[in-house]
C-alpha angles and dihedrals in degrees: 000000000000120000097238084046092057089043096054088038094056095044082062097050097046087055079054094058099072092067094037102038085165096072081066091074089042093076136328107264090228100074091030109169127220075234086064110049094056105060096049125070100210097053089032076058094052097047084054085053094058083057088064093068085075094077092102106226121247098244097049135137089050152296108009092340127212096348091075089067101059129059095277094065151047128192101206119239098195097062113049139335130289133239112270113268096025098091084039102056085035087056093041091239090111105140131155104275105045108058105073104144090046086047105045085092082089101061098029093057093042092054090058099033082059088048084057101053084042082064094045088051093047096046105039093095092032115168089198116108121262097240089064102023095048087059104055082037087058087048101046087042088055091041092059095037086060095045082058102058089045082054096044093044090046100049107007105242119000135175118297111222119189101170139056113259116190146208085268090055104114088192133053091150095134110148125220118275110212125264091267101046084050090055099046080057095050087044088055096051093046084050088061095042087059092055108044096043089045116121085012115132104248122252131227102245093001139110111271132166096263085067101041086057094039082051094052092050092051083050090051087042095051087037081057096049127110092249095059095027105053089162088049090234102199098206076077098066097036082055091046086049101055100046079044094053091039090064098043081057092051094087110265134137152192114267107238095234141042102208099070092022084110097030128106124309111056105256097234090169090071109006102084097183113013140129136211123252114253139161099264104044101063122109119243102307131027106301133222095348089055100051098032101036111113097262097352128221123343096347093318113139096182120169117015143183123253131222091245087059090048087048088054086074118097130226110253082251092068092253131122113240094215128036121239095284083064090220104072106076109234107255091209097056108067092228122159108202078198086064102024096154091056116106091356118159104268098244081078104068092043091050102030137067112199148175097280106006129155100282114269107213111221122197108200104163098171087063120025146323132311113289146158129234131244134167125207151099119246116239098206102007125202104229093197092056114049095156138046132221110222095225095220097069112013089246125145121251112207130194112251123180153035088002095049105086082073088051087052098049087050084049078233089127125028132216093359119120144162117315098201094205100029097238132081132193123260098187111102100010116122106218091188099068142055115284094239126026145146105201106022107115099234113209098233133119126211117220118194086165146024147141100262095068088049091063095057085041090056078045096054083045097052089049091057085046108059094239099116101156092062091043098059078043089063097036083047095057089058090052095047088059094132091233091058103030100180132157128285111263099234095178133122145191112017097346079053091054082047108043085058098045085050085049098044088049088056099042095047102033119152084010103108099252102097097072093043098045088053086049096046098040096052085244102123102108106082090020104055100023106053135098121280105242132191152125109336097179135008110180115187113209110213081180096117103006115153118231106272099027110139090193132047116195117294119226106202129209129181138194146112110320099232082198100061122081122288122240132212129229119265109296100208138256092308083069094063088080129036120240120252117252107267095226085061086062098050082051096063089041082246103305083136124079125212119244113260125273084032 
């Protein structure tokens, strides 16, 4: 086993020892045996713990993942350097040998999925009783299972490895099984998920049953798309429809409100599969509060929203407020780009930080005071008055934004730097914490599934289909949450395909879907190859402001942003999966074979 595995392995098992004090007087932790481990269930539960860490993290690789290479999202470029194989797929140059940070999924995956053959071996002759041993067999079942969709979404098929192999191994030369042979492997995990963890009491952040079966559905769902059912074979969907229908029935719903959807504790009435952020299980870096924060640390803005993402919010009437080219303004909606933030869906103002929003309080206490954000340029500023007092409280308002690199440079404004797009996300960030920290225990939660996305994918299954009335019914549901209240989509055909992709973007944004349902869906060109656009001015007018006012008029502009990443054309079909690292493939003395068009 790995050393960071035992570490992590061993941290487990000291927290367990406050209810078990006798497996203190078994063996000192510090020289724990393999031996050990696998005769005891608390330990043996400990070591299936440690398989949890290969749930890769929505944000990773960081920082902001696979969301910063469609149209949502922009890793910015100015501020600090990308992970490794993002600039290069944006800028259609991905080989490989030069995206090691997009492809370490490979390596990761493959290091858990060895931890969890080591625990078939291990187990297979238990002598620890089935009450307490079915269950961990059910989680590390689902676990791999899970490893193996993020390597199947990532690459298309790949080698199935059931056993451990080790250093001593002279051959590792295991071809790659095909995508559905791959799937049928992943379907039978999940089988025996469902049976093993049937009857157990679920578990807060654990493998249940309910996510073995909403695993299996979002297998069936990925086994019926365009990209891995070229023929359109429609026993696909009908198989995809009923997992899918299977885990709607299961008893979740929808939780009533947004703001606290991702907040402790964990929302077990509509996240099906989902942890709890801690300090130990964040990936290198400092995790959501690094890449999301307004600015950032020390003067770091890392991941952004676009303005394409911001246009994807309705009116509170239903309607678009641009057309499909995202510039003319959409005569029916009654949108004022001179007032864009006014009778947005909901969903905008918890996702979305914008010029002139509600102030967010932010509580850093590593850096500096408590303070709310703003974005904008002054129009006529007053030199002598950089900063604002919110009258209220007494508390200081600081500009933040596009101008604040010039604040910077005077040292009148500290840790603020350029926001690309002018906007930032909301979603995900903790407020009441510092901005960067290993060891504060930040208040989100990380969803990886939950009913809500079920019902759009029930949605997506009824549209190919044919069925379209039952598909607005399920996007519609997502929309009636009482929190969102929005119209009912009425729409058919392609505005109807469109309508529920919009939808699906906004629901699930910053959860690691958006990437993967372009790619899946065969959707990438006009969504990862266009321009980043934003906010290219936002002037504040102080001309007629009343004493007291925290806020002049705003002039907005909007246009491509020259200083964000730019983006190639559409590459072609090939793109739609990643090459495998080259040095994967020496590995395997070439067993393996490279995915086309690499």
């Amino acid at each position: 086993m790995p050393v960071k595995a035992f570490t992590i392995l061993l941290i487990g098992c000291i927290a367990a020892v406050t209810s078990c004090k006798k497996i203190l007087d078994k063996k000192p932790l510090n020289t724990l045996s393999e031996d050990a481990i696998f005769v005891d269930a608390t330990f043996l539960q400990n070591y299936v713990t440690n398989i949890y860490n290969g749930v890769k993290l929505p944000w990773s690789p960081g920082p902001g993942g696979y969301e910063t290479l469609t149209d949502v999202a922009v890793d910015q470029p100015e501020t600090h350097d990308k992970a490794a194989g993002i600039r290069e797929y944006l800028q259609g140059i991905m080989t490989p040998d030069n995206v090691t940070d997009l492809t370490n999924v490979w390596n990761d995956e493959y290091g858990y999925i060895r931890t969890a053959n080591i625990f078939f071996e291990r187990t297979a002759n238990s002598t620890i009783s089935p009450d307490k041993l079915n269950p961990m067999k059910g989680e590390v079942h689902f676990l791999r299972a899970w490893m193996y969709f993020e390597l199947m979404r990532t690459y298309g098929g790949v080698p199935i490895i059931t056993k451990s192999y080790s250093l001593t191994d002279q051959s590792f030369n295991v071809p790659r099984n095909t995508f559905d042979e791959c799937a049928t492997f992943v379907l039978s995990e999940c089988d025996l998920a469902i049976g093993l963890l049937d009857g157990t009491t679920p578990v807060s952040g654990k493998a249940s049953k309910a996510a073995a079966m909403a695993l299996k559905a979002k297998i069936l769902l990925y086994m019926a798309s365009p990209l891995n059912n070229p023929s359109n074979d429609k026993s696909k969907w009908l198989a995809a429809e009923a997992a899918t229908k299977a885990v709607i029935d299961a008893g979740f719903t929808l939780h009533p409100t947004i703001e606290d959807l991702f907040v402790k504790p964990l929302k077990t009435d509509e996240i099906i599969f989902g942890r709890s952020f801690t300090p130990g299980n964040r990936t290198v870096g400092w995790g959501m509060n690094y890449d999301y924060w307004p600015c950032g640390f020390d003067a770091l803005q890392k991941v952004v929203p676009t303005q394409t993402f911001v246009n994807m919010f309705q009116l509170t009437n239903g309607q678009y407020p641009y057309l499909e080219d995202g510039v003319t303004v959409n005569p029916a909606s009654g949108y004022d780009p001179q007032h864009p933030n006014a009778n947005r869906d909901p969903r905008y103002y918890a996702d979305v930080i914008y010029p002139g929003c509600t102030p967010v309080t932010i509580h850093d206490d590593a850096k500096s005071t408590t303070r709310t954000y703003e974005f904008w340029e002054d129009g006529n500023p007053n030199a002598q008055n950089p900063t604002k007092i919110d009258p209220k409280n007494g508390q200081t308002l600081f500009n933040f934004g596009r101008d604040s690199k010039s604040y910077w440079v005077k040292g009148l404004s500290p840790f603020f730097w350029r926001v690309e797009t002018g906007y930032t996300f909301k979603k995900l960030v903790d407020f009441n914490g510092p901005r960067a920290s290993f060891d504060y225990d930040y208040a989100q939660v990380l969803s990886f599934m939950r009913i809500a996305e079920f019902y759009l994918n029930y949605a997506e299954i009824q549209i190919a289909l044919g069925n379209e009335p039952l598909a607005r019914q399920y996007i519609n549901k997502v929309r009636k949450r009482p929190a969102v209240s929005m119209p009912d989509i009425t729409s058919s055909g392609a505005n109807l395909v469109k309508d529920y992709r919009n939808e699906r973007a906004i629901e699930l944004v910053l959860e690691d879907s958006r990437f993967f349902d372009l790619m899946r869906w065969k959707a990438a060109p006009g969504h990862v190859d266009i321009p980043v656009r934003g906010l290219t001015s936002v002037t504040m007018d102080w001309a007629g402001a009343k004493p007291g006012d925290l806020l002049g008029k705003l002039t907005f502009a909007y246009g491509v942003i020259p200083e964000a990443e730019v983006r190639a054309p559409w590459k072609g079909d090939y793109y739609y999966l990643f090459p495998i690292p080259n040095v994967e493939i020496k590995k395997s003395n070439n067993a393996i074979k490279q995915n086309p068009g690499y």
